[in-house]
MMTF fields as JSON, N, C-alpha, C and O atoms, coordinates in Angstrom:
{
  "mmtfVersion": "1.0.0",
  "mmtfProducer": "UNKNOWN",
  "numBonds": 499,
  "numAtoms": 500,
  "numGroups": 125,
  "numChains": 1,
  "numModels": 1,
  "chainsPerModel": [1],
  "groupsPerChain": [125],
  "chainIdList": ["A"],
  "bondAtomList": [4, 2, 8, 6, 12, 10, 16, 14, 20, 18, 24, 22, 28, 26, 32, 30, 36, 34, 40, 38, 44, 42, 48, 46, 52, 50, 56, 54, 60, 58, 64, 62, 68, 66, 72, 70, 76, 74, 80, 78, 84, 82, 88, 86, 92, 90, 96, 94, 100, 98, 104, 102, 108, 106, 112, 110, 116, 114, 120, 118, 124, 122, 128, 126, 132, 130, 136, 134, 140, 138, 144, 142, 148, 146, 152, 150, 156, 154, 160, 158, 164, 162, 168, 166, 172, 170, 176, 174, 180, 178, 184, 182, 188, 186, 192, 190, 196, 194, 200, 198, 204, 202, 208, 206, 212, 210, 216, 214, 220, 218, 224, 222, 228, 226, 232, 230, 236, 234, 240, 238, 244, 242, 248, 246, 252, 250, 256, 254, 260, 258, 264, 262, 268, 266, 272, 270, 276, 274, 280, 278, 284, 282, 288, 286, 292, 290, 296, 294, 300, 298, 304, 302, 308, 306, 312, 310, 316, 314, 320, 318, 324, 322, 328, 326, 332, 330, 336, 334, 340, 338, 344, 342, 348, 346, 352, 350, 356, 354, 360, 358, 364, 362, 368, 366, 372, 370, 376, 374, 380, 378, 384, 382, 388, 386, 392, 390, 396, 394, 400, 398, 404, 402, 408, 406, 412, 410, 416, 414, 420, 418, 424, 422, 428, 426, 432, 430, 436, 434, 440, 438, 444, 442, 448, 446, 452, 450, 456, 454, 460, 458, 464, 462, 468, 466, 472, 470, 476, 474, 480, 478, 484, 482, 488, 486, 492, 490, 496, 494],
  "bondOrderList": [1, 1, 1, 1, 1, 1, 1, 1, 1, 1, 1, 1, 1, 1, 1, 1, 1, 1, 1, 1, 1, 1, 1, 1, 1, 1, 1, 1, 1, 1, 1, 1, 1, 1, 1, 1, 1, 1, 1, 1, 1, 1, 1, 1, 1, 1, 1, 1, 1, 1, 1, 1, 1, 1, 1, 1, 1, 1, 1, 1, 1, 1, 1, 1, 1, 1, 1, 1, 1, 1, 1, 1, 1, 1, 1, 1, 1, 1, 1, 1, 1, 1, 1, 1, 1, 1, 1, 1, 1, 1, 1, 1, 1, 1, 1, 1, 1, 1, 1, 1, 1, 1, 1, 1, 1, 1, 1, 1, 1, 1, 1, 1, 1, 1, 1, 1, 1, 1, 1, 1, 1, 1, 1, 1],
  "groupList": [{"groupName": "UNK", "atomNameList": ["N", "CA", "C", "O"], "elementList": ["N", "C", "C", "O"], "formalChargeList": [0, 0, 0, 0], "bondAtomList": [1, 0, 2, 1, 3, 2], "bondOrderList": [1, 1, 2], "singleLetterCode": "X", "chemCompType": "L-PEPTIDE LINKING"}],
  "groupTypeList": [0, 0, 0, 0, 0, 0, 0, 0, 0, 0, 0, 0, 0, 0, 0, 0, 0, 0, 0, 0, 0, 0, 0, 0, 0, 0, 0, 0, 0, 0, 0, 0, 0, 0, 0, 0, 0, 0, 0, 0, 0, 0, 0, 0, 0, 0, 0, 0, 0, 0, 0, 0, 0, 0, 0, 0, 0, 0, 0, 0, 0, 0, 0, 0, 0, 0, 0, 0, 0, 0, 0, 0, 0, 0, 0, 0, 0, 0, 0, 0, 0, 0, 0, 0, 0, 0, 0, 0, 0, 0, 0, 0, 0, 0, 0, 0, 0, 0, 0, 0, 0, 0, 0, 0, 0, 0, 0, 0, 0, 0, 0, 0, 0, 0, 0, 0, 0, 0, 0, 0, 0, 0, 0, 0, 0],
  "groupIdList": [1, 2, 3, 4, 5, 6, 7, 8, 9, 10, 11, 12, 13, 14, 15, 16, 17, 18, 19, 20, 21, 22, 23, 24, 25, 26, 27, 28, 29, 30, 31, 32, 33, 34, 35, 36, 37, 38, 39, 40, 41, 42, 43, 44, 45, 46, 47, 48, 49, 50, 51, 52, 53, 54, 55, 56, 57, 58, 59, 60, 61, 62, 63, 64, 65, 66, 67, 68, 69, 70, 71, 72, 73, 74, 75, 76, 77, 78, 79, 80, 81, 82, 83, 84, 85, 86, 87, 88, 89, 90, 91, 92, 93, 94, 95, 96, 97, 98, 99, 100, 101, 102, 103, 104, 105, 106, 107, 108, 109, 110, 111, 112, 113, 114, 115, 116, 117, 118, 119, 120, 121, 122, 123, 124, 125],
  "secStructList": [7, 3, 3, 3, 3, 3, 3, 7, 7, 3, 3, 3, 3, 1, 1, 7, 7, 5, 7, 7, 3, 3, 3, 3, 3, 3, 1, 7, 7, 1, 7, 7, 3, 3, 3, 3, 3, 3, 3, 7, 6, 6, 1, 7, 7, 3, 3, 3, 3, 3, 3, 7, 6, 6, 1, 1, 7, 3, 3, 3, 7, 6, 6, 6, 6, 6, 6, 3, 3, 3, 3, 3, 3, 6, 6, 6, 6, 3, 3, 3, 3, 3, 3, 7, 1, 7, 7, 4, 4, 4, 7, 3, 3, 3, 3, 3, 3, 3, 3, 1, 1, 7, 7, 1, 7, 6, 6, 7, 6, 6, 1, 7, 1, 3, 3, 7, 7, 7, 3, 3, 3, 3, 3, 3, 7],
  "xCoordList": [15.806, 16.016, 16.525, 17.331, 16.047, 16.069, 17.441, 17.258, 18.314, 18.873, 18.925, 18.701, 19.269, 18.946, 20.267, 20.626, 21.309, 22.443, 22.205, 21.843, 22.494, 22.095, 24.021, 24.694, 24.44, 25.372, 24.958, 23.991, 26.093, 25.9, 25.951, 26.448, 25.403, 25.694, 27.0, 28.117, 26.882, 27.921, 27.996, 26.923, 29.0, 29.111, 28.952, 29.654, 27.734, 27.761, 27.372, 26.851, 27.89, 27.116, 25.901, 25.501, 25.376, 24.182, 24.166, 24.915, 22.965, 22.82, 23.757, 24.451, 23.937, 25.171, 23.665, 22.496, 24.503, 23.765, 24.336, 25.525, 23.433, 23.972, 23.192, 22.356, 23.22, 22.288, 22.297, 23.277, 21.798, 21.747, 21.09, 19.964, 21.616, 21.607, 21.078, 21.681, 19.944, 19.276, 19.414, 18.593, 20.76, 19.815, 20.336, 21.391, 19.003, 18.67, 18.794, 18.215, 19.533, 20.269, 19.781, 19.309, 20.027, 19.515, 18.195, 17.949, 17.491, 16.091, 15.075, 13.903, 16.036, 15.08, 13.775, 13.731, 12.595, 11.511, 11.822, 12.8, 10.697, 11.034, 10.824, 11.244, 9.989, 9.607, 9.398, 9.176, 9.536, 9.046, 8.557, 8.421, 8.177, 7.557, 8.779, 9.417, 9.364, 10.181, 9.886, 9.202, 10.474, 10.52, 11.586, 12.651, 11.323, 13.124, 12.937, 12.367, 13.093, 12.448, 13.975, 15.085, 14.023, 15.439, 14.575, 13.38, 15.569, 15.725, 17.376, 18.556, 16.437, 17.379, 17.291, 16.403, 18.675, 18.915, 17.525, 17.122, 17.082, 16.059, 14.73, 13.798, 14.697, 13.02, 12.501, 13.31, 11.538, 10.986, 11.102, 11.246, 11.031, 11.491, 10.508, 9.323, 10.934, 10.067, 9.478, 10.364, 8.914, 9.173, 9.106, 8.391, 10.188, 10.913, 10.054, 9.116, 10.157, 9.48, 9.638, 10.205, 8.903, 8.32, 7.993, 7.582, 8.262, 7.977, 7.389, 7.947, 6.149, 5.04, 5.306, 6.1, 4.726, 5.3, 5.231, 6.159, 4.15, 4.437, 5.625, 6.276, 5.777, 6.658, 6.174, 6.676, 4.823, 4.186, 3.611, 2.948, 3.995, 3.256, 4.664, 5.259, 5.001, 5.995, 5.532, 4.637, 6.05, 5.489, 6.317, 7.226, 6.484, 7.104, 6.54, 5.439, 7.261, 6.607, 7.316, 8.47, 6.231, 6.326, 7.336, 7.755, 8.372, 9.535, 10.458, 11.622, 10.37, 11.37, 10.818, 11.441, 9.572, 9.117, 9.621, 8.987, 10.534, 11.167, 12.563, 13.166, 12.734, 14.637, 14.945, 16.047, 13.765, 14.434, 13.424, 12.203, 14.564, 13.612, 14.052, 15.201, 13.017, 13.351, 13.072, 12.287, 14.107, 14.108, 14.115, 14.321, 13.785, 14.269, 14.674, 14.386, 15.441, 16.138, 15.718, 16.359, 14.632, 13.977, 15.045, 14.943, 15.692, 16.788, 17.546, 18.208, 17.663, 19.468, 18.962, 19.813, 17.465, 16.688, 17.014, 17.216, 17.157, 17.7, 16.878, 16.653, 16.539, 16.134, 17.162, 18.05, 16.765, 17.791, 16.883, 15.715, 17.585, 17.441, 18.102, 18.808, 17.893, 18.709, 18.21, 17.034, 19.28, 18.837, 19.368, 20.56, 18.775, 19.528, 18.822, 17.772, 19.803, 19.501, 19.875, 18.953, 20.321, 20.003, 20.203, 20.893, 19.659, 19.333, 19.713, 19.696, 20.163, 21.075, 19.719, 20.015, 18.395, 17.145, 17.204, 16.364, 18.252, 18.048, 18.659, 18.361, 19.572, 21.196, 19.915, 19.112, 20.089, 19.578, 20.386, 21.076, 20.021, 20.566, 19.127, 18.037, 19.421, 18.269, 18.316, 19.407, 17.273, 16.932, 15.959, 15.106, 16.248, 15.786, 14.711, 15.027, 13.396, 12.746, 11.881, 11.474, 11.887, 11.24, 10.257, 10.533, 8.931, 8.371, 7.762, 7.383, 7.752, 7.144, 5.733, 5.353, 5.181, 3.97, 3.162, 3.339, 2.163, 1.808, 1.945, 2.446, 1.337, 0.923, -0.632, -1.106, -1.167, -2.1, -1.318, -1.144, -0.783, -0.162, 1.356, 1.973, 1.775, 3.502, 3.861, 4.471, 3.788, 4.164, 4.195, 4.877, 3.587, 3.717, 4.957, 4.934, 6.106, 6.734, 6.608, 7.519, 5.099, 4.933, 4.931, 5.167, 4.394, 3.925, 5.15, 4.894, 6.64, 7.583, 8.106, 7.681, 8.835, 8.988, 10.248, 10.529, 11.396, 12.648, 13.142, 12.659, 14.336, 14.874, 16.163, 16.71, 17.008, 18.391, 19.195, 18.773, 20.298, 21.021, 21.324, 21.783, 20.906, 20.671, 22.082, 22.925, 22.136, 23.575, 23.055, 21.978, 24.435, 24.328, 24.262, 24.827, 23.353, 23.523, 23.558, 22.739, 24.798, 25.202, 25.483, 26.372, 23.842, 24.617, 24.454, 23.537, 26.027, 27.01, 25.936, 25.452, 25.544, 25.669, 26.413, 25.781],
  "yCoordList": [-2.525, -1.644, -0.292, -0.201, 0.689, 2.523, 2.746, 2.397, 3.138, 4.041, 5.531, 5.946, 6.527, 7.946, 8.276, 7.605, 9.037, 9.743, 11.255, 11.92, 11.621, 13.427, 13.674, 12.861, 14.472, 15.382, 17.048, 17.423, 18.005, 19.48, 19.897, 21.0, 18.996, 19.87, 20.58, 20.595, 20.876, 21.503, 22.658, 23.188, 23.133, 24.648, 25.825, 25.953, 26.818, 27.987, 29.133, 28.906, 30.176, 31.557, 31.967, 31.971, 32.29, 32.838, 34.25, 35.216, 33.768, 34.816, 33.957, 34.681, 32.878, 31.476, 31.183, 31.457, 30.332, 29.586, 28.227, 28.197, 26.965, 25.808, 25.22, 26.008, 24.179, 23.327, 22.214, 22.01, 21.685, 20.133, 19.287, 19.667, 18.032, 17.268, 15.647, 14.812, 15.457, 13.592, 12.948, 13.131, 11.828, 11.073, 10.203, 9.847, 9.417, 8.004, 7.142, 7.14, 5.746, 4.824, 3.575, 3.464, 2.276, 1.156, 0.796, 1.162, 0.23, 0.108, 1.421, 1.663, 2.015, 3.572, 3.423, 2.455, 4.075, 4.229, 5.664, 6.392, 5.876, 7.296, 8.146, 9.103, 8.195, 9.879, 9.417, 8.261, 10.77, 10.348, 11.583, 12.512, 11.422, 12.69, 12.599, 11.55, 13.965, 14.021, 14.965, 15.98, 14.531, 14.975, 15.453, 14.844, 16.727, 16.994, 17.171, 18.259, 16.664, 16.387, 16.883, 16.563, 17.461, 17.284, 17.384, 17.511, 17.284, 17.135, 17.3, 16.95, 18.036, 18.793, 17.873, 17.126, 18.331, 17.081, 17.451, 18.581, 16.384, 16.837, 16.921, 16.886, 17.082, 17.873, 16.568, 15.826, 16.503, 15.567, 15.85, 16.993, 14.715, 15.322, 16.044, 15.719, 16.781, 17.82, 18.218, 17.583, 18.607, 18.593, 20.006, 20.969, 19.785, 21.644, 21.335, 22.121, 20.536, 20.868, 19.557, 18.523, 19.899, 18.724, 19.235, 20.379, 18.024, 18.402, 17.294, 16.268, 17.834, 16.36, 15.68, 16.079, 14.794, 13.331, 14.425, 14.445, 15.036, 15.417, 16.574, 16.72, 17.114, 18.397, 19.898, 21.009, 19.31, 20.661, 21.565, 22.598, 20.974, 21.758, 21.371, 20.294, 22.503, 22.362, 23.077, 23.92, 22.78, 22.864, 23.034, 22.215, 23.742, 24.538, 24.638, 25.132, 24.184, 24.962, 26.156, 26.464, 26.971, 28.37, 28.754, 29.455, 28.483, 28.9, 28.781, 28.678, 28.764, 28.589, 29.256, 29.822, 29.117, 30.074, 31.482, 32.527, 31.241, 32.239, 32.622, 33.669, 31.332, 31.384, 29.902, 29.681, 28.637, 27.452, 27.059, 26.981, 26.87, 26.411, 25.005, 24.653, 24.098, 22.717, 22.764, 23.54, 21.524, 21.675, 19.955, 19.071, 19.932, 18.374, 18.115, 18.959, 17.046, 16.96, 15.188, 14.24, 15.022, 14.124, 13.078, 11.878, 13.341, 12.34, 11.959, 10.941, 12.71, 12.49, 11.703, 11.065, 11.617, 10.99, 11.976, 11.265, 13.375, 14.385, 15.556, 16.507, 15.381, 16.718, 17.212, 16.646, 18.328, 19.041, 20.58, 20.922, 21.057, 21.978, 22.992, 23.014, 24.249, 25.658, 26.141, 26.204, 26.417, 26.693, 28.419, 28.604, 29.268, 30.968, 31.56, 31.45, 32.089, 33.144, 31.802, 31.599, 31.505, 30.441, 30.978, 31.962, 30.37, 31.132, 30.001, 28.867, 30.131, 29.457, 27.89, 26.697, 28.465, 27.596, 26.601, 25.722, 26.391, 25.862, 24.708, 23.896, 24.208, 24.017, 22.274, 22.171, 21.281, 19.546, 19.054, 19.587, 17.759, 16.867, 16.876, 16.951, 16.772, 17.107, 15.728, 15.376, 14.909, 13.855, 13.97, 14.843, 13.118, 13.232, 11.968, 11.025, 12.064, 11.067, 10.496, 11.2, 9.583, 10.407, 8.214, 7.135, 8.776, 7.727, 7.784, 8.865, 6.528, 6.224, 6.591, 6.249, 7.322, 7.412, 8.697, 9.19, 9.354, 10.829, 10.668, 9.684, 11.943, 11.726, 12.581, 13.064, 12.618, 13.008, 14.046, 15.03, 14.304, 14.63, 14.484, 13.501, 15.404, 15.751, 15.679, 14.62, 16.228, 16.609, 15.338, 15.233, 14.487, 13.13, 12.25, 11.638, 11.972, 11.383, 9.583, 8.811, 9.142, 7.772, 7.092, 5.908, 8.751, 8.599, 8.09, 7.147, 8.407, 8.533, 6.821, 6.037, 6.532, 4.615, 4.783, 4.019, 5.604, 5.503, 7.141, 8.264, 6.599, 7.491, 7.562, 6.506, 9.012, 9.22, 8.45, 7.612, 9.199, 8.706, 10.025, 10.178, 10.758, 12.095, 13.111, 12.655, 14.384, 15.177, 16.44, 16.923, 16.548, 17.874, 19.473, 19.864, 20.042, 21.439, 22.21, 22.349, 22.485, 23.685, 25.097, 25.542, 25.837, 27.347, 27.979, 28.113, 28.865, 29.46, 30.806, 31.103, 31.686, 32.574, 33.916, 34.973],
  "zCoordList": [-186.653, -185.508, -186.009, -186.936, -185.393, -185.694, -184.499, -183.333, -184.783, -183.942, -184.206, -185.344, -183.004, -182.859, -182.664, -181.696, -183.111, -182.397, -182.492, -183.463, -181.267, -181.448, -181.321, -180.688, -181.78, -181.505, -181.825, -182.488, -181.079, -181.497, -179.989, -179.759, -178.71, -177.757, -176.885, -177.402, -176.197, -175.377, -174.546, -174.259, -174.123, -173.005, -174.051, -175.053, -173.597, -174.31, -172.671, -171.579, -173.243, -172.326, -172.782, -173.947, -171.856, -171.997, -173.414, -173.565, -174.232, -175.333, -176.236, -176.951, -176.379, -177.096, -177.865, -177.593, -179.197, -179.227, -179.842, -180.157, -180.045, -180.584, -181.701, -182.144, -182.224, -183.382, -182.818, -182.101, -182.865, -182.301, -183.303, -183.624, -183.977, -184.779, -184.543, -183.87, -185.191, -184.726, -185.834, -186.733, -186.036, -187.08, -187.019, -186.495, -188.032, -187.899, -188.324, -189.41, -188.003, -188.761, -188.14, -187.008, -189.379, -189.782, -190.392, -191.541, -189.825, -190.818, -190.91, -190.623, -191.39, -191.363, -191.895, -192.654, -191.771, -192.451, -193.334, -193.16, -194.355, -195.18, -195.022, -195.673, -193.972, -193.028, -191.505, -191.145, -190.521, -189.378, -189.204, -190.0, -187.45, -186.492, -186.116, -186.204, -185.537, -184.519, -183.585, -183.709, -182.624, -180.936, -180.349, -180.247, -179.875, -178.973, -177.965, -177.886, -176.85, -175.817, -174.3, -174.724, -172.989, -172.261, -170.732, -170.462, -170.072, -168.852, -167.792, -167.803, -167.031, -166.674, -165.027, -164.616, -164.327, -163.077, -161.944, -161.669, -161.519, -160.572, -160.836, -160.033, -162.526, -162.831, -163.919, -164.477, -164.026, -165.08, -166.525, -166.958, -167.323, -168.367, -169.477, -169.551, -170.108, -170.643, -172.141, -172.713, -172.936, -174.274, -174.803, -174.528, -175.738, -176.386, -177.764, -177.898, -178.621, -179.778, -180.537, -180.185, -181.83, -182.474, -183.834, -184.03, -185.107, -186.159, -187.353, -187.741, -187.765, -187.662, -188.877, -189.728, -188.933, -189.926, -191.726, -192.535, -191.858, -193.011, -193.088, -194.122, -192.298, -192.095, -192.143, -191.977, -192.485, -192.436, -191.043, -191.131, -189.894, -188.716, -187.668, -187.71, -186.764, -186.001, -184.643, -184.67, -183.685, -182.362, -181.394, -181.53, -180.397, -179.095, -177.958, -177.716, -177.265, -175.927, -175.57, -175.871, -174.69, -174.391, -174.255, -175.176, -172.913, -172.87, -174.087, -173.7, -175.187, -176.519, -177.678, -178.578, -177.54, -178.795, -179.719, -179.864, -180.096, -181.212, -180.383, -180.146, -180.098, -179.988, -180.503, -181.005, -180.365, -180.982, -182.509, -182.639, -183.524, -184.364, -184.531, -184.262, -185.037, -185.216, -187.092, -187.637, -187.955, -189.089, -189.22, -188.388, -190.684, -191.007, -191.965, -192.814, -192.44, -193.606, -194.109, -193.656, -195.029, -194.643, -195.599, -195.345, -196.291, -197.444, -196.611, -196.817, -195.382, -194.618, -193.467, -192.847, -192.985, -192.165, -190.97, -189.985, -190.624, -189.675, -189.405, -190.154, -188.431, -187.532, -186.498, -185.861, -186.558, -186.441, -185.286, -185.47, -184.478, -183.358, -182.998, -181.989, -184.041, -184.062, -182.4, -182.04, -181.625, -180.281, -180.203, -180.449, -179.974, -180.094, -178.666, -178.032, -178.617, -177.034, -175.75, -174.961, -175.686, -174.87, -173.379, -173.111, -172.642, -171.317, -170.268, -170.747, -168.486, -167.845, -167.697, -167.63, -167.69, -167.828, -168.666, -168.474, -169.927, -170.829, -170.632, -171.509, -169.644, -169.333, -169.123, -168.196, -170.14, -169.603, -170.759, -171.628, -170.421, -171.59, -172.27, -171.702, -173.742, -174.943, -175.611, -176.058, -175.733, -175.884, -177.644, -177.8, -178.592, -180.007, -179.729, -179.003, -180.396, -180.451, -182.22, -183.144, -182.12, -183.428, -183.612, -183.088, -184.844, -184.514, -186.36, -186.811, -187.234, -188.309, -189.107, -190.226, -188.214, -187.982, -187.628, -186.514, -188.624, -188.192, -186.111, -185.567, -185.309, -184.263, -184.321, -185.35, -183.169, -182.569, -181.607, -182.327, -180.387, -179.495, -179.478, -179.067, -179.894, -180.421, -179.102, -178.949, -178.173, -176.773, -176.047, -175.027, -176.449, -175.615, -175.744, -176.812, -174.948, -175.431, -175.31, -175.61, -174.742, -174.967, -176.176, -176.416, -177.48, -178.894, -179.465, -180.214, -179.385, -179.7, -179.675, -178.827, -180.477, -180.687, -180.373, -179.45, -180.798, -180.768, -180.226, -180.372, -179.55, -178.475, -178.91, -179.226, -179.025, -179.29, -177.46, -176.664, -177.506, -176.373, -175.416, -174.285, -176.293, -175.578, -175.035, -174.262, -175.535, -175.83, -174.332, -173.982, -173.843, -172.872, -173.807, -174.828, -172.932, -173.56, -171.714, -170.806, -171.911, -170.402, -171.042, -171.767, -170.211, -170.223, -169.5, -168.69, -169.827, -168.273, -168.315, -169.407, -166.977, -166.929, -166.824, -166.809]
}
């Protein structure tokens, strides 16, 4: 069994920023895909970005593009989520996913095998 712990979130102001931290413990495998996936109260949940099993291709959706970068640290089994500018839009709990296995569709989070427990990120205007 894979477990996910994210820490790093918390209260920032707008133009704040945070890192947010996934990693992965017990029967680890030696690489994964990962997924950073949140949801915010009310709305379905959504996907911020992704970084693919080899590490060579990384992925965003629109609203984040060149304020979040996603990184990985594949010895420490950790991805990781530099969040900058952050805006009052940004304000869900941020959910880590990550799966043994290249993907096809990063954005999907059915692709995803294992799920963090998922950390708040609130920001104030």
């Amino acid at each position: 069994q894979v477990q996910l712990v994210e820490s790093g979130g918390g209260l920032v102001q707008a133009g704040g920023s945070l890192r947010l931290s996934c990693a992965a413990s017990g029967r680890t495998s030696s690489r994964y895909a990962w997924g950073w996936f949140r949801q915010a109260p009310g709305k379905e949940r959504e996907f911020v970005s992704a970084i693919s099993w080899s590490g060579g291709s990384t992925y965003y959706v629109d609203s984040v593009k060149g304020r979040f970068t996603i990184s990985r640290d594949n010895a420490e089994n950790t991805v990781y989520l530099q969040m900058n500018r952050l805006e009052p839009e940004d304000t869900a709990v941020y959910y880590c996913a990550a799966v043994g296995s290249p993907l096809i569709i990063y954005s999907a989070g059915d692709a995803y095998r294992y799920w963090g427990q998922g950390t708040q990120v609130t920001v104030s205007s």
